[in-house]
N, C-alpha and C positions, 0 to 999 in steps of 0.2 A: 083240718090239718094243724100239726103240732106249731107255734107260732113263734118259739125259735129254730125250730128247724127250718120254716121259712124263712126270716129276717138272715140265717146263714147261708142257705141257696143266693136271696139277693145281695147280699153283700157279699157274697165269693166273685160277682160279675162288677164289681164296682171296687174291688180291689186294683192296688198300685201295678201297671203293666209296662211292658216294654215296648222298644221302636213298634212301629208297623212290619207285619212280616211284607218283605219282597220278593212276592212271588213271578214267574212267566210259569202260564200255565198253558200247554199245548194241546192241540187239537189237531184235527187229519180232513183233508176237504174228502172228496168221492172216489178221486184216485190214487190217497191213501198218504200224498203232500203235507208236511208239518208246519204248522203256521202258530206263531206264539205268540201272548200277549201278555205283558206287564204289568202285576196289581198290586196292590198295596192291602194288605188287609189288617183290620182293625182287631187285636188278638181277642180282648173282652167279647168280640165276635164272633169267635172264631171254636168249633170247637174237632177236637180230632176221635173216629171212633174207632177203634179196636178192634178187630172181627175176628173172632174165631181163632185165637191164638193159644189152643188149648197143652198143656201139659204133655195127652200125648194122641196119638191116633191108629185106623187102621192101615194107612200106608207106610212103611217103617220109612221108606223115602221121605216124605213129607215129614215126617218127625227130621229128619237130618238136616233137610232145608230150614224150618222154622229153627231151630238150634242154631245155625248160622247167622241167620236173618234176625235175629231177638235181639243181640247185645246194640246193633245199628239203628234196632225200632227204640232200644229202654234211651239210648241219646234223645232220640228226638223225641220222647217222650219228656224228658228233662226238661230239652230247652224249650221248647213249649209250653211244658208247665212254667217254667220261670216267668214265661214272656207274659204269662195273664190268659193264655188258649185253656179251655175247658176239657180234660180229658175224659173219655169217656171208656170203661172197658167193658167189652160186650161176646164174652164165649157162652156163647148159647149154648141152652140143656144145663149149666153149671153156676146156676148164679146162690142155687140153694148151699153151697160151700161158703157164700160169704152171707150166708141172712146173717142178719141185727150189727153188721160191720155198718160203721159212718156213713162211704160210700154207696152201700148197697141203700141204705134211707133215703139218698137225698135222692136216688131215683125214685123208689116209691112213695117217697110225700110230695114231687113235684106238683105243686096246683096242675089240675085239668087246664088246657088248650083252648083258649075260646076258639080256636080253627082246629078241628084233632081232621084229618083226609080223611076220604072215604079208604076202608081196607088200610090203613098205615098198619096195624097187626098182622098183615098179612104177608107171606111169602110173593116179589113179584117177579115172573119169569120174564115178562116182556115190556117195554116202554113202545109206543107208535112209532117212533122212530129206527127201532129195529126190526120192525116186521119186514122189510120190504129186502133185506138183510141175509147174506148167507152166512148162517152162525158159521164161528171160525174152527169148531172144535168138535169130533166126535168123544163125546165124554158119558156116551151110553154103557159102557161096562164100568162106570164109576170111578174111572180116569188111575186107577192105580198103576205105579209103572215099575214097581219091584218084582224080578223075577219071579215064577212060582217057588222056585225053591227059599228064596226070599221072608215070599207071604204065608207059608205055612210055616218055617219056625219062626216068624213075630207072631202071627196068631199065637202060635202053642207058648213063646214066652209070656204073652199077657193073658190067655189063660193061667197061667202058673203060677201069674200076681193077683189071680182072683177075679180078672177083670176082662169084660164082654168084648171080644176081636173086635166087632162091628162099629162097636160106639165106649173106647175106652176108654175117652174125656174125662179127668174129674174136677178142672178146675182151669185158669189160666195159667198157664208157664211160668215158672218164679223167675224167668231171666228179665222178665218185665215187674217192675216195679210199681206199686199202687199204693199212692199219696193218700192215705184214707181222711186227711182234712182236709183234702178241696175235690179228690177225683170222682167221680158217677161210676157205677155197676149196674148194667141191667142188660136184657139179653130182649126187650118189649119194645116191639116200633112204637108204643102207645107212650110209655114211659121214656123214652127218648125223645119222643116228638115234645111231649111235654116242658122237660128240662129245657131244650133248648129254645124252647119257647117263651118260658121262662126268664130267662136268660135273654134275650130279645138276638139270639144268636142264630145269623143268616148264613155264614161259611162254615162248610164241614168237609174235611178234609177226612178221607176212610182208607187205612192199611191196615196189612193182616190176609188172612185164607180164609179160602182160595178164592180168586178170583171170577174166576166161571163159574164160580158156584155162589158161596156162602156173601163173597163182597159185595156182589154184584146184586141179589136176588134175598139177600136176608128184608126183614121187614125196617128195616134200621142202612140198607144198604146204599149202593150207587143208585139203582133206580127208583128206589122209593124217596129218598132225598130228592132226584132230579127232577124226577115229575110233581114234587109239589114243593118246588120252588125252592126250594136252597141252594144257594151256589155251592156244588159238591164236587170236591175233585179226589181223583184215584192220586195216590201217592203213588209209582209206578215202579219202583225197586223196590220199595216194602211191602212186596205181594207176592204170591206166587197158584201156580193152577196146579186143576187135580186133571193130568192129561197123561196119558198112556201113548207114548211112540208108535206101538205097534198100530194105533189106529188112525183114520182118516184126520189131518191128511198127512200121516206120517212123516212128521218132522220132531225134532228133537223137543226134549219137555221144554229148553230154555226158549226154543222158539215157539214151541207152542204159549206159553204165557206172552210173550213179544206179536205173536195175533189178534190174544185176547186183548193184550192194552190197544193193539191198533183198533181194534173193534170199540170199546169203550172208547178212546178218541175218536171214533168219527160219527157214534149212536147215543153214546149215555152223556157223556161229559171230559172237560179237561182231565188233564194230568199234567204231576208236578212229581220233584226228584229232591230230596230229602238231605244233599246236600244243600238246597238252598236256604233251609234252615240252620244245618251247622254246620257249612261248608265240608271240602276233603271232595270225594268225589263219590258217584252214586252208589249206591250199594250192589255187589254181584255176587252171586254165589261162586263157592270153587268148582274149581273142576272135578272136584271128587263127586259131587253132586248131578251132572251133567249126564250120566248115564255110559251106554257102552260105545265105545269108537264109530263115529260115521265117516264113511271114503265122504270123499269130496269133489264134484266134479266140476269144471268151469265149461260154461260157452264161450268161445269169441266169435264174434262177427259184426255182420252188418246190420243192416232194418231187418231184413230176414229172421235172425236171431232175435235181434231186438224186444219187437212185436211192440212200437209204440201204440197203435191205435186199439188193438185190442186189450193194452193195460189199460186206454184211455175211455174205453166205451162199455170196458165190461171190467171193471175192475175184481170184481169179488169173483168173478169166474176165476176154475186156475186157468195158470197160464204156459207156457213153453218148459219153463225148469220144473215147474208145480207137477205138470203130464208125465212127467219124465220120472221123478223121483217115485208118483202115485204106483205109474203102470209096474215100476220095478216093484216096488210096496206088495204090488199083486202076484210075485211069481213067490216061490219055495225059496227054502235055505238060501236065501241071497243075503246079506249085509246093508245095514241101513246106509241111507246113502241122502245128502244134500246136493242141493245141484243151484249153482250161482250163475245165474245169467248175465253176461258182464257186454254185453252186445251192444250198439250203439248204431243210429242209422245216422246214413251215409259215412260210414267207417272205410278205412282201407288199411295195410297195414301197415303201408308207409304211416299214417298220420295216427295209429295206433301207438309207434313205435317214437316221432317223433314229437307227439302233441305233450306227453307227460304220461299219459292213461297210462302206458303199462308202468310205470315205474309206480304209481297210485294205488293201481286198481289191480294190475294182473300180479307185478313181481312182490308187491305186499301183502298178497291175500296170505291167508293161512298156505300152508303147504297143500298142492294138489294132487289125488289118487287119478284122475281121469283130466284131460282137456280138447275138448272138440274144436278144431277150427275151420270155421266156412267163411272164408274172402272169397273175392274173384270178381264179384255183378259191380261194384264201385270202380273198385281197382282196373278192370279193364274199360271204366270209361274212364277214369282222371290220371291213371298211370301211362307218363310218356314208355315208348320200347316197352311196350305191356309183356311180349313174348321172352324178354332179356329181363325186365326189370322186377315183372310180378316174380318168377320163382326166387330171385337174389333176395327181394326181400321177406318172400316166404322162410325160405333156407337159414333168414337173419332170426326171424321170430323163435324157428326152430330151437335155434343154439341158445338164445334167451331163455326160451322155457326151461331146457335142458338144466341152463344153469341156475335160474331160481327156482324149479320143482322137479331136482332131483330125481327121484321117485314118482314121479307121474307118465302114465301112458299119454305119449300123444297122439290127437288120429287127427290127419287131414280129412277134411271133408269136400264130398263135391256141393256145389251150389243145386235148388232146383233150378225146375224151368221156370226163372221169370225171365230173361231174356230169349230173344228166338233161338231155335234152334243149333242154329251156326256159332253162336255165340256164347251158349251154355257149352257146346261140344269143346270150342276151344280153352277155355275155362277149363273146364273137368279134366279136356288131355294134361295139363298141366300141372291140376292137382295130383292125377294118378302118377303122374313121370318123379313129382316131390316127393311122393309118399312113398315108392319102389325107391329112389336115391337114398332118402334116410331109411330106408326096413323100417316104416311105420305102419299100422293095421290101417288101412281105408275104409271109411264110412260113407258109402257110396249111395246115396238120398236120393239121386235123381232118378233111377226107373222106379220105384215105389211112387213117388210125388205124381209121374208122369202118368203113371198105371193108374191112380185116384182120377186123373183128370180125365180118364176116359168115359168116369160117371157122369160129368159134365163138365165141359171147360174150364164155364167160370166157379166152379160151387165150392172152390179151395181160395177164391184170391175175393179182399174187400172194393168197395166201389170206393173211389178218390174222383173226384173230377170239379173241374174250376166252375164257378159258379157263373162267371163270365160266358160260359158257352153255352147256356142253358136259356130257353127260349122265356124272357117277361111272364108271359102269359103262365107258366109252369112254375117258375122262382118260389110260389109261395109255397107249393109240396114241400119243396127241400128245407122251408124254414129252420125245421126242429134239427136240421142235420148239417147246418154250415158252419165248419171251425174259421174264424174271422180270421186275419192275417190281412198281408198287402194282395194277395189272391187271392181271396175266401172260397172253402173249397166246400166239398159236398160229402161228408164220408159215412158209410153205412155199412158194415161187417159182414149184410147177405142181399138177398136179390129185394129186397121190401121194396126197393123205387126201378126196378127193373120194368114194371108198367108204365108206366112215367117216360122215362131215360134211355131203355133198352135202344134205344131205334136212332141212339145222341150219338154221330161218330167220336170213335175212342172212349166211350163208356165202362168198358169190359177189360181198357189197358194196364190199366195199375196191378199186377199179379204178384202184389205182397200178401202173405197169407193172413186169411180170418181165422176165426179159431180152426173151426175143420182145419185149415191146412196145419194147423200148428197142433191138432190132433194125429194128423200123418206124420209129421215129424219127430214129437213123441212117442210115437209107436215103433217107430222104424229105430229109434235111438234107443229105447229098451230094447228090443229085441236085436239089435247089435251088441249093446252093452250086457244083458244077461249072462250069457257064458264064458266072459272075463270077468264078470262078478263071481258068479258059481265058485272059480276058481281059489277066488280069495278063499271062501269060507271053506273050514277042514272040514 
C-alpha cells in the first residue's frame, strides 16, 4: 500500500472533532412498544454510510422522493462531517464514475481487516433474529408504485437519454455533496469493512434507498453491520422503500416504510431521526409524494374493538383494522382505504366523551370518510338509567361526530354476543331505535358472529381465567401463559389448554374475540362496507 495514502486515512481519524453526538436511539419490544435510549457517541467513531442514493432510477416515484429527501441528507452530511464522523458514500454498480478521485482510493488502499466476516461481500437477506418474523412488505413485483401509465413514459424518457429503464443509475445524485479530502467511495462490504476498521470505527449510522431492499440487505447494509458487531443504526426519515400500495398488505407507501422501520426496530437494530443531529424537526416527505387519496375509516368502541390480547399475543398477525382494509384490498374497483382502530377496552361513551380521548384521538384525527361505532357491553354495566342514558349519550357522540367529520358516514353498530342473550337483545334494540332516529345505515354484526358460533361455541372467543382457580397440581401447564398483575390470569387465543381446563367452571366465560372472531368481524365489515365504497369510485 501507497504509504502516504495511508498515514492520510490515519490521520483523517485523528483529526480535530466535535462534541459527542447525542443520540436516543429507539427500538420496538414484540408488540411493537417504543423504548429509547440515550448515547453519546464518539464522532472519530463514528462513521455514516450512504446507500444507494443514485442520480436516477426505474421508479419515477422514487426519483421524486430522493429529490425531496437529498437537500435534508447533504445537512447532515455537513454537519457530520464537521463534527470529525467518517462519511462514507456507497451507490452501488456506480463507483467506476469516480475511479482515480481521492475518495474513491482511500477505499481501495484501505489496509486488509485483521477480522474481514465471513460473506461481508455478500448480499444479506436475513439476520436469525428475523426468521421467526412476518416480513412486513410484499415487495415481489419490485415495489414500484407509479401508475402504468406512469412507468411507460419514464421508461420511454430514459430510453431517449440513452439509457437502460431497468438500471438507469450512473452515479450518486449531485444534491449530495462529496468532500473528496476526507469522504470514502465504495459500493464493497470488503472495502468498507476495511476503512472502518481501519479507522478503529465501531458506530455506523446508514440513510439513503431503499430500505427493504438495498439498506437493509446491501453487503455494506443494516444487517451486515449488525450481525458482526457494529453498533448500526437506520436513520429513519432519511430513508425510504420500494413498496407498491396495490400490494399486501395494502397500505399507503408512507406507511409502508413506517412498517419497514418498525421491523428494523424490533429485528435488525436501533433507529434515530436526523434532526438530532441538526435540530428543526424530522424529515417528511410532501404530500405530493403520498400517492393517490385514501377514505379513512375509524373504529370506536370497547375491548371488542380493541382486541388487546390478540395485538398482545400475536402481534405480527394482522389484526381487526389490518382484516378489514386487506378483505377490501380484495374486491374490484373499490378505493384504497386506511382503517384506524381507536378502540379501547372497558370504554363506554360516556368516558369516551368525558376522559379527553375524543377530543385527542377521535375530533383530532385527520378528517373521516367512514366511522363505525359499537358501545353498549360496558355501558350497560357502568351506565346508571342504562335505557334513558345510554341512547342520550349515543345521540351526544352523534352530533360530535357530525361536527368534527363533517363528511363522514356514520354507522351504528350492534354489539356481538358476548353478553347473554337478554342482554345483547336489549343492547342492539337500542342501537337499531339510534340509528332509524338519526337516518343512519346500521351495521348489524350480531346474527353473522352468532351464526359463526354455531361451528362451535367457543372457537370465536380467547381463554382468560384467574390463575387462582386453577387446581396446584395443574398451575404449572399454565406457566408459559400467565400475564402477572394483582390477579394473574391464564390467557390463550384458542383451545391449546382446553384438555387441561376445559372441565374448570367458567373456563369458556370470557367471550372476547381471538383472532377467528375478529376474522368474522372483518368479513362482515367489508362486506357491509363494499357497496358504499363501489359507490365512491366513478
Amino acid at each position: 500500500m501507497n504509504r502516504p495514502i495511508l498515514s492520510l486515512l490515519m490521520l483523517a481519524g485523528s483529526l480535530s472533532a466535535g462534541q459527542p453526538l447525542s443520540l436516543s436511539l429507539q427500538t420496538r419490544n414484540a408488540v411493537g412498544a417504543t423504548q429509547s435510549v440515550a448515547e453519546l457517541w464518539e464522532p472519530t467513531r463514528t462513521a455514516i454510510i450512504v446507500c444507494d442514493m443514485w442520480d436516477l432510477h426505474h421508479c419515477r416515484n422514487a426519483v421524486i422522493r430522493e429529490g425531496e429527501m437529498a437537500p435534508r441528507m447533504n445537512q447532515v452530511l455537513a454537519k457530520a462531517r464537521a463534527s470529525g464522523v467518517l462519511i462514507i458514500h456507497a451507490p452501488s454498480s456506480c463507483t467506476e464514475f469516480y475511479e482515480g478521485t481521492p475518495a474513491r482510493l482511500r477505499a481501495i488502499s484501505a489496509p486488509p481487516a485483521g477480522r474481514l466476516p465471513d460473506k461481508i461481500g455478500a448480499w444479506c437477506s436475513q439476520i436469525p433474529a428475523e426468521e421467526r418474523a412476518v416480513y412486513p412488505l410484499d415487495q415481489s413485483d419490485g415495489g414500484e408504485d407509479d401508475s402504468p401509465d406512469e412507468h411507460a413514459a419514464w421508461a420511454a424518457e430514459l430510453n431517449s437519454r440513452g439509457l437502460n429503464p431497468r438500471q438507469p443509475w450512473t452515479r450518486q445524485i449531485d444534491l449530495l455533496h462529496i468532500d473528496q479530502s476526507q469522504d470514502v467511495i465504495s459500493d464493497s462490504g470488503i472495502e468498507i469493512w476495511n476503512v472502518l476498521e481501519a479507522r478503529g470505527i465501531r458506530n455506523v449510522i446508514l440513510m439513503g434507498v431503499h430500505l427493504n431492499m438495498c439498506v437493509s440487505g446491501r453487503p455494506f447494509g443494516l444487517r451486515q453491520m449488525a450481525r458482526n458487531g457494529k453498533h448500526v443504526v437506520l436513520m429513519r426519515d432519511l430513508t425510504d422503500s420500494m413498496y407498491n400500495p396495490n400490494r399486501w398488505p395494502f397500505v399507503s407507501h408512507v406507511r409502508g416504510t413506517e412498517l419497514f422501520v418498525e421491523h428494523v426496530e424490533k429485528h435488525i437494530c436501533p433507529t434515530i431521526t436526523s434532526d438530532q443531529l441538526i435540530g428543526g424537526s424530522p424529515f417528511r416527505f410532501s404530500d405530493a409524494t403520498a400517492g393517490p387519496n385514501r377514505l379513512r375509516i375509524l373504529l370506536l368502541g370497547d375491548s371488542t374493538t380493541e382486541a388487546k390480547f390478540p395485538k398482545l399475543l400475536s402481534p405480527d398477525e394482522p389484526q381487526l383494522e389490518d382484516l378489514v382494509r386487506i378483505r377490501l384490498a380484495g374486491e374490484t374497483n373499490l378505493p384504497p382505504v386506511d382503517v384506524v382502530n381507536l378502540g379501547l377496552s372497558g370504554d363506554t361513551i360516556r368516558r369516551l366523551l368525558d376522559s379527553g380521548r375524543y377530543e385527542r384521538l377521535v375530533a383530532g384525527h385527520s378528517s373521516a370518510d367512514y366511522v363505525f361505532i359499537r358501545y353498549g357491553i360496558n355501558d350497560h354495566a357502568k351506565r346508571e338509567d342504562f335505557e334513558i342514558n345510554f341512547p342520550k349519550d349515543f345521540h351526544e357522540l352523534i352530533a360530535r361526530l357530525r361536527r368534527d367529520h363533517p363528511g363522514a358516514t356514520l354507522i351504528p353498530t350492534t354489539v356481538i354476543p358476548f353478553s347473554n342473550q337478554e342482554t345483547s337483545a336489549r343492547i342492539n334494540r337500542l342501537v337499531r331505535l339510534i340509528a332509524n332516529k338519526e337516518k343512519l345505515p346500521l351495521f348489524d354484526i350480531y346474527p353473522a358472529y352468532e351464526s359463526a358460533l354455531k361451528n362451535g361455541p367457543n372457537m370465536l372467543n380467547y381463554r382468560r381465567y384467574s390463575l387462582s382457580k386453577v387446581p396446584e397440581q395443574l398451575r404449572h401447564i399454565a406457566n408459559p401463559h400467565v400475564h402477572t398483575g394483582k390477579d394473574p390470569q391464564i390467557v390463550v387465543l384458542d383451545n391449546r389448554l382446553d384438555p387441561h381446563f376445559g372441565h374448570l367452571p367458567g373456563w369458556y366465560s370470557d367471550r372476547h374475540p381471538n383472532l377467528a372472531g375478529y376474522h368474522v368481524i372483518a368479513a362482515e365489515t367489508a362486506r357491509f362496507l363494499a357497496p358504499m365504497l363501489a359507490s365512491k369510485n366513478p
